[in-house]
N, C-alpha and C positions, 0 to 999 in steps of 0.2 A: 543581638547586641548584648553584652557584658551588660549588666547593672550595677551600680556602686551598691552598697550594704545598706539595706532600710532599716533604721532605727527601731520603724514600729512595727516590727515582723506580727505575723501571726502566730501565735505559738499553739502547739498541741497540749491538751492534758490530761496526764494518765489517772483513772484512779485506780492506782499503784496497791495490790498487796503485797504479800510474803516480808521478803526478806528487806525492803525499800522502805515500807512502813515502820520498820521498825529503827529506822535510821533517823531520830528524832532526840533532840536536848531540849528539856522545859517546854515540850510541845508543839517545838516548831522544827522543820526540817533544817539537817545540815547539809553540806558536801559530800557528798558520796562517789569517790573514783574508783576504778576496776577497769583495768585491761583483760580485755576478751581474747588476744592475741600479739604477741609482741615478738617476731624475728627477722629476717632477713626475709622472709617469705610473705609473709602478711602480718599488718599491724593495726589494729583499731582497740580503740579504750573509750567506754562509758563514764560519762560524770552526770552526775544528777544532784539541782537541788530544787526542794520544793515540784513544784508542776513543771520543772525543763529537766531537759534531758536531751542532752546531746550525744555525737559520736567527737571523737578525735581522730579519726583517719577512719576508712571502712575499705582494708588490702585485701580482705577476705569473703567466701562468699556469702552469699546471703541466707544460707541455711544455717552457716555458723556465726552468722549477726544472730539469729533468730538465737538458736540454742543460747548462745553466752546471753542475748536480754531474757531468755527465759526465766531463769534463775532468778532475776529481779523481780519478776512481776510483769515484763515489761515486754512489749509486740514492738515489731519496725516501724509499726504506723504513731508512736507511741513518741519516738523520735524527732525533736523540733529541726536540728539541721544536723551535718556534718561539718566541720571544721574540718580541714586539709592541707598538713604542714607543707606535701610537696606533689608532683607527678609522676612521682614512681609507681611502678604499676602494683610493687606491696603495699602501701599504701592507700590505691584510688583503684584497686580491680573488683570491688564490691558496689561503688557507686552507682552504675548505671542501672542496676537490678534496683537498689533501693526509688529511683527516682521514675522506674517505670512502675515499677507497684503500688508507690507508695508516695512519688512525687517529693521527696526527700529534698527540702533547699540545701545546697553545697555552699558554706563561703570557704572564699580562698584569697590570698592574692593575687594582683593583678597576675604579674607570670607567671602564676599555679595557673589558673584560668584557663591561661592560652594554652597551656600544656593538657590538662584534662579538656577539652574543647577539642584539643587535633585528636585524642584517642577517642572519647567520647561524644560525637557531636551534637549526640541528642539528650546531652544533657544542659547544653545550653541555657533554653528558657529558666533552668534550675541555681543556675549559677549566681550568684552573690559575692563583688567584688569588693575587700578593705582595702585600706592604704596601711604599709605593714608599719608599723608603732601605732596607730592608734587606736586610742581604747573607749568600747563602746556599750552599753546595755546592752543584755540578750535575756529576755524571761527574768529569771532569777538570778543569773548568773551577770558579773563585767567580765568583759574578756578584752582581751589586747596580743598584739603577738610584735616577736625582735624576728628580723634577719638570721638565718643559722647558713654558716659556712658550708654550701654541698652542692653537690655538681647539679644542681635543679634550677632553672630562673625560676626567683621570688619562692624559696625555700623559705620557711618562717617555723620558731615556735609559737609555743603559747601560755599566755597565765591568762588563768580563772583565780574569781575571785565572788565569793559569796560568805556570809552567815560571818565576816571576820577572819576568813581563813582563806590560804591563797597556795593553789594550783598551779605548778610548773610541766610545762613538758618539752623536753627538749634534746631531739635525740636527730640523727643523721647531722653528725657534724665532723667536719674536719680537723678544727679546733675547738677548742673552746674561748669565743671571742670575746670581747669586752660589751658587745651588744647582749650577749647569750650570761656571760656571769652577773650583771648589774637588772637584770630579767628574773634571774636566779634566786639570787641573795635574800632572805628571808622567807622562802617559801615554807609554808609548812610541810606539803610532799611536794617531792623533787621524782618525776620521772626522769629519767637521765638516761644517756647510752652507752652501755660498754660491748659495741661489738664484739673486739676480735683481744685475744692475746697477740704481742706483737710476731712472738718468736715459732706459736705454732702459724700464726699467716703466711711466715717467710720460709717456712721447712712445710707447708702445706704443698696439695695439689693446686692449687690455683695458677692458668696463666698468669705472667710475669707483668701484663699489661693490666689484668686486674688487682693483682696487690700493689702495682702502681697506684693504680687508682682508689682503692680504701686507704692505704699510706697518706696520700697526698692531703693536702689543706684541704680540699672541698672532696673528700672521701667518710670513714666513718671513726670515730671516737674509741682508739683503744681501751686496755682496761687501766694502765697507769694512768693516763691524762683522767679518766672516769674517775679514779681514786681518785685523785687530788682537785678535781670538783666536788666531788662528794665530799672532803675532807672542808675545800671551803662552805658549802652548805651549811655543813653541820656547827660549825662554827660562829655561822651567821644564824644558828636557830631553827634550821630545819628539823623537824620531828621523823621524819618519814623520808626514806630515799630509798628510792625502787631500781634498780637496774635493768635495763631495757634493751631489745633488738641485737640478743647475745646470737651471735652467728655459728648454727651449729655446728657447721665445719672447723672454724677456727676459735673458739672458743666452747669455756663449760661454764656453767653457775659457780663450780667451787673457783677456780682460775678467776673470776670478778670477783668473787669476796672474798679473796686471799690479795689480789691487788688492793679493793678499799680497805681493806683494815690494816693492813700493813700505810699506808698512807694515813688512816687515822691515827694510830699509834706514834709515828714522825712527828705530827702536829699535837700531840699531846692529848689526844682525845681516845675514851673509850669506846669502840666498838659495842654499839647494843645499846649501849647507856646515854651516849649526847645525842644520838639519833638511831632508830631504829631502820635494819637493813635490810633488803628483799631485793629476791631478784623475779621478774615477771616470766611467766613460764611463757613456752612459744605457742604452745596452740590450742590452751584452756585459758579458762579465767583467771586471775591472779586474785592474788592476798583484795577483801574489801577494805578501804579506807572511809573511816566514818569521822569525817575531821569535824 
């Protein structure tokens, strides 16, 4: 049986060296995010503040969960839950390992749930279900998630929020919807997605029934609509905006940040200067963010 989300989880705690430790202001720890991997293929990203430590998706295996928490200091057993935006299998093909080894609690939404339950069923007893907008403690961390536009039931992002400082992530979207922008809006880093370019997706190899389906509303986030989120971000005070789940086929890192900046630039903003821009590699760790 599904369980709603228990408030007073038991959390793990690491005592954290290297590079974690030294992620501290006036003594006390902040936010720390890193994507471990971000493409069409697999996606999971670390945040840590204080003694938690979470995943945001786990798409990939569990030797390269291991390797990317190495670098921090940090083991899989080390890890309080998963968060799971949706049921794609880059996203949730890492789960079932961590939760035999290591008994790893998964939340998700209710329709995430049922989706990881029909692939994985013995992950069940692990599963932890929210109601998608509400926002709840977790360790160190609040967290809450909106609705995102994509072909998943109970697709969700997510804000964290700790030490003053607040965590967006929000990528597999079709649009960018009014649940996903007012979620958005003053974040300090903005994970965000810019897939595909549009024009290499439509002169690409891909059958015709799948650029249907990244095109469509509940497909994936090109790089203009990406610019011109990211252009609202930045305007609303985001410090950090990362570009996320760039599709190697149909997209490159320079083709997204030649979209965001040209959409900066429209809006009257300096690229570099009102917000700094990154884009998340696909199969190492990304840029540290010591917010």
């Amino acid at each position: 049986m599904l369980r709603p989300v228990l408030f007073s989880c038991i959390l793990r705690h690491a005592n954290v060296p290297g590079p974690m430790k030294r992620m501290m202001k006036g003594g006390q720890f902040n936010m720390v995010v890193c994507t471990l991997a971000s493409s069409s293929s697999g996606n999971c990203t670390v945040v840590s503040h204080g003694a938690t430590h979470i995943l945001i998706d786990a798409g990939i295996s569990l030797r390269r969960i291991k390797d990317g928490l190495r670098f921090f200091g940090l083991a899989p057993d080390d890890i309080s839950c998963v968060f799971i935006t949706h049921d794609h299998t880059d996203h949730i093909g890492g789960v079932a390992m961590l939760v035999k080894y290591f008994k790893t609690p998964l939340f998700t939404s209710f329709g995430t749930a049922d989706g990881v339950f029909g692939v994985f069923p013995e992950t069940e007893p692990y599963i932890n279900c929210f109601e998608t907008g509400a926002e709840f403690g977790f360790g160190d961390l609040t967290a809450s998630s909106f609705p995102t536009p994509h072909d998943s039931n109970g697709s969700v992002g997510f804000t964290f929020r700790a030490g003053g400082s607040k965590l967006v992530y929000a990528t597999d979207l079709g649009y960018v919807s009014t649940e996903v922008l007012e979620a958005s809006l003053g974040a300090d880093i903005a994970v965000i997605e810019a897939n595909h370019d549009r024009d290499r997706l439509r002169n690409g190899p891909y059958p015709a029934y799948i650029k249907r389906r990244i095109l469509s509303e509940y497909g994936h986030l090109g790089n203009t609509d990406s610019g011109d989120l990211a252009a609202r971000l930045a305007a609303s005070g985001s410090h950090y905006i990362q570009l996320s789940h760039l599709s190697r086929e149909n997209n490159t890192p320079e083709l997204a940040r030649e979209a965001v900046n040209k959409a900066f630039i429209a809006c009257g903003l300096a690229p570099g200067k009102d917000a700094v821009l990154d884009v998340a590699p696909p199969y190492t760790p990304g840029r540290v963010y010591d917010l």
